[in-house]
C-alpha positions as CSV (number, residue, x, y, z in Angstrom):
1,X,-119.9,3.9,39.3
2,X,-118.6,4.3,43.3
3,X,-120.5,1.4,43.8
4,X,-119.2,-0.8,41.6
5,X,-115.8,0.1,42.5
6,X,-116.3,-0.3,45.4
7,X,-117.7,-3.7,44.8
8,X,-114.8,-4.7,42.8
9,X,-111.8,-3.7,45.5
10,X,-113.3,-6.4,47.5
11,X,-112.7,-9.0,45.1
12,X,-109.2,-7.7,43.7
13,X,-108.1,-8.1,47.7
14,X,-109.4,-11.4,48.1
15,X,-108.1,-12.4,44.4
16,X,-104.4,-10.9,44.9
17,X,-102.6,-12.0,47.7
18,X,-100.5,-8.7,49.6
19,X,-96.6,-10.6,48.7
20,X,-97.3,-9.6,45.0
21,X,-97.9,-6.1,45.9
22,X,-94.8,-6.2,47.7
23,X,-92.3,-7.4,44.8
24,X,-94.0,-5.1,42.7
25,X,-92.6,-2.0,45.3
26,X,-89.1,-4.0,46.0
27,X,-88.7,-4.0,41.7
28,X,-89.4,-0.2,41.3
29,X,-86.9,0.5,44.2
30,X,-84.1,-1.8,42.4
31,X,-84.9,-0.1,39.3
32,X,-84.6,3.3,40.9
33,X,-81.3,2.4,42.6
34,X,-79.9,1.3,39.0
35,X,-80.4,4.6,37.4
36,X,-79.2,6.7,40.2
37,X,-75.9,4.6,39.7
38,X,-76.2,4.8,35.8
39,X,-76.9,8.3,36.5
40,X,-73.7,9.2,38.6
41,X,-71.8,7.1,36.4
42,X,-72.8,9.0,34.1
43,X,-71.7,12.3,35.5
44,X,-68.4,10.8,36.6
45,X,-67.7,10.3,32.5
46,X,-68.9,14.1,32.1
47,X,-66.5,15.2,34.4
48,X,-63.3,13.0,33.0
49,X,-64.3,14.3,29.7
50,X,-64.5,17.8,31.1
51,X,-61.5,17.4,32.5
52,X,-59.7,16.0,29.2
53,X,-60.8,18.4,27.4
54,X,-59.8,21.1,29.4
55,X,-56.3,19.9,29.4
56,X,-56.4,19.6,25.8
57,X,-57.5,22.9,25.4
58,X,-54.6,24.2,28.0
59,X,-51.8,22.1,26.4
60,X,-52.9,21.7,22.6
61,X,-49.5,23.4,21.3
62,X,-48.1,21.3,23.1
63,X,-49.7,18.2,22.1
64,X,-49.5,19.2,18.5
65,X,-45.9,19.8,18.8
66,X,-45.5,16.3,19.9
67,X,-47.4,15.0,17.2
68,X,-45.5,16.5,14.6
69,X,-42.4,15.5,16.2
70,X,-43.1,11.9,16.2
71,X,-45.0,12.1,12.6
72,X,-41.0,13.5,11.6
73,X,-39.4,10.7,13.6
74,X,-41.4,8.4,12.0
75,X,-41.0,9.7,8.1
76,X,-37.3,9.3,8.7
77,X,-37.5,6.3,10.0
78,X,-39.4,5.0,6.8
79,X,-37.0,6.9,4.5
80,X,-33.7,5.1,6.1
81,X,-35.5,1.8,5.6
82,X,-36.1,2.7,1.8
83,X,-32.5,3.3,1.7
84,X,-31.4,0.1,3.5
85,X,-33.8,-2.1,1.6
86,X,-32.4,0.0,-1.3
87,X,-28.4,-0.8,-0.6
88,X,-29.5,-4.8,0.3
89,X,-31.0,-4.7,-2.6
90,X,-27.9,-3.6,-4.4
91,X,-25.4,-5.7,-2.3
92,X,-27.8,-8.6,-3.6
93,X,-27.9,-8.1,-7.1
94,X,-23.9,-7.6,-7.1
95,X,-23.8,-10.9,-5.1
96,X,-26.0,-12.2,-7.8
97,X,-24.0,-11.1,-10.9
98,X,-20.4,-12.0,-9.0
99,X,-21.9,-15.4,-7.9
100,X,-22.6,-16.2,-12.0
101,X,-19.0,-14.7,-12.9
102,X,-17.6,-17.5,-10.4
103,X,-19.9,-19.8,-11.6
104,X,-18.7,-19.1,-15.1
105,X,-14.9,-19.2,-14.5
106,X,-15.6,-22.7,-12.4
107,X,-17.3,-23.9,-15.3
108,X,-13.9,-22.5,-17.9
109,X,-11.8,-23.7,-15.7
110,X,-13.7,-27.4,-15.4
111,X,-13.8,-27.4,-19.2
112,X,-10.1,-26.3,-20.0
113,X,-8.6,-27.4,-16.2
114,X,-5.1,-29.0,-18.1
115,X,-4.6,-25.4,-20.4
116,X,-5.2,-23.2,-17.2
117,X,-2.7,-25.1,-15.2
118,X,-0.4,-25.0,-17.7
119,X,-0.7,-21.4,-18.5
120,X,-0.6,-20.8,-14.4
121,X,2.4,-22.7,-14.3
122,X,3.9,-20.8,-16.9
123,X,3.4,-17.2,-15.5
124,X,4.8,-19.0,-12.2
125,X,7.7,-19.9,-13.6
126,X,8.6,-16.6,-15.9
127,X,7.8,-14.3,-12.3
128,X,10.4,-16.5,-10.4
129,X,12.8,-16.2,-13.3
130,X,12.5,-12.5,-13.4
131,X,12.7,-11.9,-9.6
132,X,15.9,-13.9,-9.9
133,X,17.2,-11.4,-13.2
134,X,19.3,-8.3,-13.3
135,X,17.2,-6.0,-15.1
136,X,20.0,-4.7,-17.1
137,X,22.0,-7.9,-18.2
138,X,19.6,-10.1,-17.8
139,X,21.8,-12.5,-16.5
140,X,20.6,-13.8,-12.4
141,X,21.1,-11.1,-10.2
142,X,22.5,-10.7,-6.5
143,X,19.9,-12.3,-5.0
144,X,20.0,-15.8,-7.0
145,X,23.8,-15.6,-6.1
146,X,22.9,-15.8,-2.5
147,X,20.5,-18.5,-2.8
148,X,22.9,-20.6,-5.6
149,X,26.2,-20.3,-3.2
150,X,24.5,-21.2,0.1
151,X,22.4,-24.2,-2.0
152,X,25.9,-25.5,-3.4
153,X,27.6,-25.0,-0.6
154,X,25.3,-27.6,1.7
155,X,25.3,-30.1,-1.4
156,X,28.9,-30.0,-2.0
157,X,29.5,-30.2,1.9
158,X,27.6,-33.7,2.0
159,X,30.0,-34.6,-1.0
160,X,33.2,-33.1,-0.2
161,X,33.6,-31.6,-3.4
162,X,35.5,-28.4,-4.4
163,X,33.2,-25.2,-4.5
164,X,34.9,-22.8,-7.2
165,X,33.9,-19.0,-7.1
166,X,35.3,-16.2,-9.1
167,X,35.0,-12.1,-8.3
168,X,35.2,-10.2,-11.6
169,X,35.6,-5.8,-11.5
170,X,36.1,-3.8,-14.3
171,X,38.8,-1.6,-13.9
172,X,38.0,2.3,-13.9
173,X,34.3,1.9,-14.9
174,X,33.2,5.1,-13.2
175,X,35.9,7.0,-15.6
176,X,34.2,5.1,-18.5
177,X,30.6,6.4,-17.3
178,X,31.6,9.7,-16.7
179,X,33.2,10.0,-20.6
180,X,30.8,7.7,-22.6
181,X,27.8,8.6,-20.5
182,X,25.8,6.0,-18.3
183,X,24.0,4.3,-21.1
184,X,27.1,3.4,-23.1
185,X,27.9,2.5,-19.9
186,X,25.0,-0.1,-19.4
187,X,25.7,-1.2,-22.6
188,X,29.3,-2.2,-21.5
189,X,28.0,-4.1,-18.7
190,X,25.4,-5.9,-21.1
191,X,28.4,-7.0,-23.5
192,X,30.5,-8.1,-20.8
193,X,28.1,-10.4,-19.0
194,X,26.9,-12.0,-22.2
195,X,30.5,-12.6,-23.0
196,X,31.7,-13.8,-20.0
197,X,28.5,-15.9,-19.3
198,X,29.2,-17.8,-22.5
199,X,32.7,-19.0,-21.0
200,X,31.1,-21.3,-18.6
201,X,30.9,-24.9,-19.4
202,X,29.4,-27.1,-16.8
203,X,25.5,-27.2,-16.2
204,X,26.0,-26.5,-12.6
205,X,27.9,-23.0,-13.3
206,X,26.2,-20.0,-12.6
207,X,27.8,-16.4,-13.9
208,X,25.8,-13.3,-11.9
209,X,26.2,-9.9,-11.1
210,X,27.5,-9.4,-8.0
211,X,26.6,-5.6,-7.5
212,X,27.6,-2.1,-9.8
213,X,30.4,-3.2,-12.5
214,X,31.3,-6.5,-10.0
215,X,30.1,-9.9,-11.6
216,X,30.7,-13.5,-10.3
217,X,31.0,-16.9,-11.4
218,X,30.3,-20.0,-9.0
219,X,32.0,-23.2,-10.0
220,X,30.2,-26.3,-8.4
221,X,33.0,-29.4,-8.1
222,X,35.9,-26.6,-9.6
223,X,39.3,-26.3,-7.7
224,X,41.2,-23.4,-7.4
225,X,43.3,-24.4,-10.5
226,X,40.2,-25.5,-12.5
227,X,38.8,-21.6,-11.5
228,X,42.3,-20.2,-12.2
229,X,42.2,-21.3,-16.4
230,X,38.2,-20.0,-16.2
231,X,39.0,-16.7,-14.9
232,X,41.9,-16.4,-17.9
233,X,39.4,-17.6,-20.9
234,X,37.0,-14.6,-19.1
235,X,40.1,-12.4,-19.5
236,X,40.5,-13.2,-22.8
237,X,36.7,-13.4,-24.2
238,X,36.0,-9.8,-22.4
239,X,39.8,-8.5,-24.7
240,X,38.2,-9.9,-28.0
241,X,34.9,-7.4,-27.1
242,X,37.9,-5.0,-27.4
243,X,35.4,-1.8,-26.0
244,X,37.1,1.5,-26.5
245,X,38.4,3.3,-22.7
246,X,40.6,5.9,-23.8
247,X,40.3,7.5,-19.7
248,X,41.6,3.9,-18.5
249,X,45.0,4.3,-16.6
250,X,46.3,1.3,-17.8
251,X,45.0,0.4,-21.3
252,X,43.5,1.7,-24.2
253,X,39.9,-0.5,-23.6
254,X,38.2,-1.8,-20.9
255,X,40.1,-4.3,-18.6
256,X,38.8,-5.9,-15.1
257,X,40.7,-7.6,-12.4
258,X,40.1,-10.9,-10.9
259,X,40.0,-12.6,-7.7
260,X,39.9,-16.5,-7.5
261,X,39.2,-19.1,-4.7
262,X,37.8,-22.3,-4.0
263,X,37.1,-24.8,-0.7
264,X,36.0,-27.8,0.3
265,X,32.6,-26.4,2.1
266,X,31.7,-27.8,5.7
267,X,28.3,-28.2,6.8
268,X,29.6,-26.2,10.0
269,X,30.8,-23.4,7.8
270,X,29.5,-21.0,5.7
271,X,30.0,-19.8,2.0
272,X,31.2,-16.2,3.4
273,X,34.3,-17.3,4.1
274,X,34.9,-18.3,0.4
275,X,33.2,-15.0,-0.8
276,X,35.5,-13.3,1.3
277,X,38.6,-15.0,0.4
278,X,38.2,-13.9,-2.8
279,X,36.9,-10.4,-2.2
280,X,40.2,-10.3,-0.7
281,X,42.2,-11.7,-4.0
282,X,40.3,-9.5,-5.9
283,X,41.4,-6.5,-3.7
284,X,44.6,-8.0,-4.3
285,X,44.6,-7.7,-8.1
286,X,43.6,-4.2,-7.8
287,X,46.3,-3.3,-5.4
288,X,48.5,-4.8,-7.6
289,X,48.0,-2.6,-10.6
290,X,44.6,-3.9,-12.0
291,X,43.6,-6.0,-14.9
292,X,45.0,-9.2,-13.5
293,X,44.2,-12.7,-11.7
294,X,44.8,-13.6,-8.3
295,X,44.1,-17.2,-7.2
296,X,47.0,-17.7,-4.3
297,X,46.4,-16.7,-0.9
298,X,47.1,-13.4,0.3
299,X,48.9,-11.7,3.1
C-alpha cells in the first residue's frame, strides 16, 4: 500500500501544476475572512438588539403610555371626521332639497310670470298706501303731507300757480276725551275726517291729518279766496255731523278753528313758509275765541 502511494505522489506532482494548489489556499482564506465579517456582523445585530431590548424593558410604561395616547388621538380624530362628513352631508342634502324648492318656484313663476307680477305689484302698491295712511282715519297721514306739499310746491313753482293750504283744530278736544273717553274720542276724529275729506273737489286736493285733533287740506292752483269758501263748506259739513260736547266753552257740540293761506311758491323757497303762515292764522282763530276762519294776514 506505501508503495503504491508512494508511486502515485510522483505522478499527482508531475500531473498538477503548484499555481492550482495555491488558489485552492487563497479561496479558503477569502472564505475564512467572509465569515469572520458575517460573524462580527452578526454580533454587532446581537448587541443593537440587546441594547433595544433593554431600553424597551427600562422604558416600556413609558412606551405604552405613548401608544395609548396616540391610539386616543387618533379615535378622535376619526370620530370628528364622522361628524364633519356627517354635517356636509346634511348641509348637502338641505342644499339639495332648497335647490329643487328654487327650482320649483322658477318653474311657477315661468308658467304664471304675468299673475305673479301682477299680484307683486299689488302687495306693492297696498304697503305704500298704508305707510302713507293714518291708522285711525284712514285718511293720508303726516308723512304723505310732507311729501304732497313739497311735490306741489316744486310743480306749482315751475307754473306760477297758487298753492292753497288750510290748518283745521278742533276746539277743546282734550275736554271731549277726558268726558266721552278716548275711543269716542277716535270716533270723533274718524267722522270728522270722512266729513271734511268729502268737501274737497279737485283731483289734485289732498285732506290729511296733520298731527292729534289737527287735520289739513292742500289746495293745488287754489288762492287764498278759493281756500277761504273751502274752509267755510268744512265748517259747515263738520256742524251737520252735529257731535254732542256738552264740556265745550263755547258751544253745545264740537267746533274747530281754521287757519287759511295760500302763495305763489318759488323754486328758491320752501313750503314752510306757507305752513307757517297758516299755523300762525290758525293761532289766530284760536286767540280770537275759537270756532272761526282766519285767511287775512296777521299781526
Amino acid at each position: 500500500m506505501l508503495m503504491l502511494f508512494s508511486e502515485i505522489t510522483p505522478s499527482l506532482t508531475n500531473k498538477f501544476p503548484m499555481t492550482i494548489v495555491t488558489s485552492v489556499t487563497d479561496d479558503n482564506s477569502y472564505l475564512l475572512e467572509q465569515l469572520r465579517m458575517e460573524n462580527a456582523a452578526l454580533k454587532q445585530e446581537n448587541q443593537d438588539l440587546h441594547i433595544t431590548l433593554t431600553t424597551i424593558t427600562e422604558h416600556g410604561d413609558m412606551i405604552e403610555a405613548l401608544l395609548n395616547e396616540t391610539s386616543v388621538k387618533l379615535r378622535a380624530e376619526v370620530n370628528e371626521r364622522k361628524r364633519a362628513e356627517a354635517k356636509l352631508q346634511s348641509i348637502l342634502n338641505l342644499i339639495s332639497r332648497q335647490k329643487e324648492d328654487l327650482e320649483i318656484i322658477v318653474e311657477t313663476i315661468m308658467e304664471h310670470g304675468d299673475v305673479v307680477d301682477a299680484q307683486w305689484r299689488q302687495k306693492l302698491y297696498e304697503t305704500a298706501a298704508l305707510v302713507n295712511l293714518d291708522g285711525l282715519t284712514q285718511i293720508p297721514n303726516r308723512r304723505r303731507f310732507d311729501q304732497y306739499i313739497e311735490e306741489q310746491w316744486q310743480i306749482l313753482a315751475q307754473k306760477q300757480e297758487p298753492l292753497g293750504l288750510i290748518l283745521c283744530d278742533i276746539d277743546f278736544f282734550k275736554q271731549f276725551n277726558d268726558f266721552y273717553g278716548h275711543l269716542t274720542g277716535d270716533d270723533c276724529l274718524r267722522r270728522i275726517a270722512h266729513a271734511l275729506s268729502a268737501i274737497l273737489r279737485s283731483p289734485y286736493d289732498l285732506f290729511a291729518r296733520f298731527g292729534g285733533e289737527e287735520f289739513a287740506a292742500i289746495l293745488p292752483y287754489t288762492d287764498e279766496q278759493g281756500a277761504y269758501y273751502t274752509g267755510i263748506r268744512m265748517q259747515a259739513a263738520l256742524g251737520l255731523l252735529e257731535i254732542p260736547h256738552h264740556h265745550s266753552a263755547i258751544s253745545h257740540q264740537v267746533t274747530m278753528s281754521i287757519g287759511v293761506a295760500a302763495i305763489i311758491p318759488q323754486l328758491d323757497g320752501s313750503p314752510l313758509t306757507l305752513i307757517d303762515e297758516a299755523d300762525r292764522r290758525l293761532y289766530w282763530s284760536k286767540e280770537r275765541g275759537r270756532n272761526r276762519i282766519t285767511h287775512y294776514p296777521v299781526p
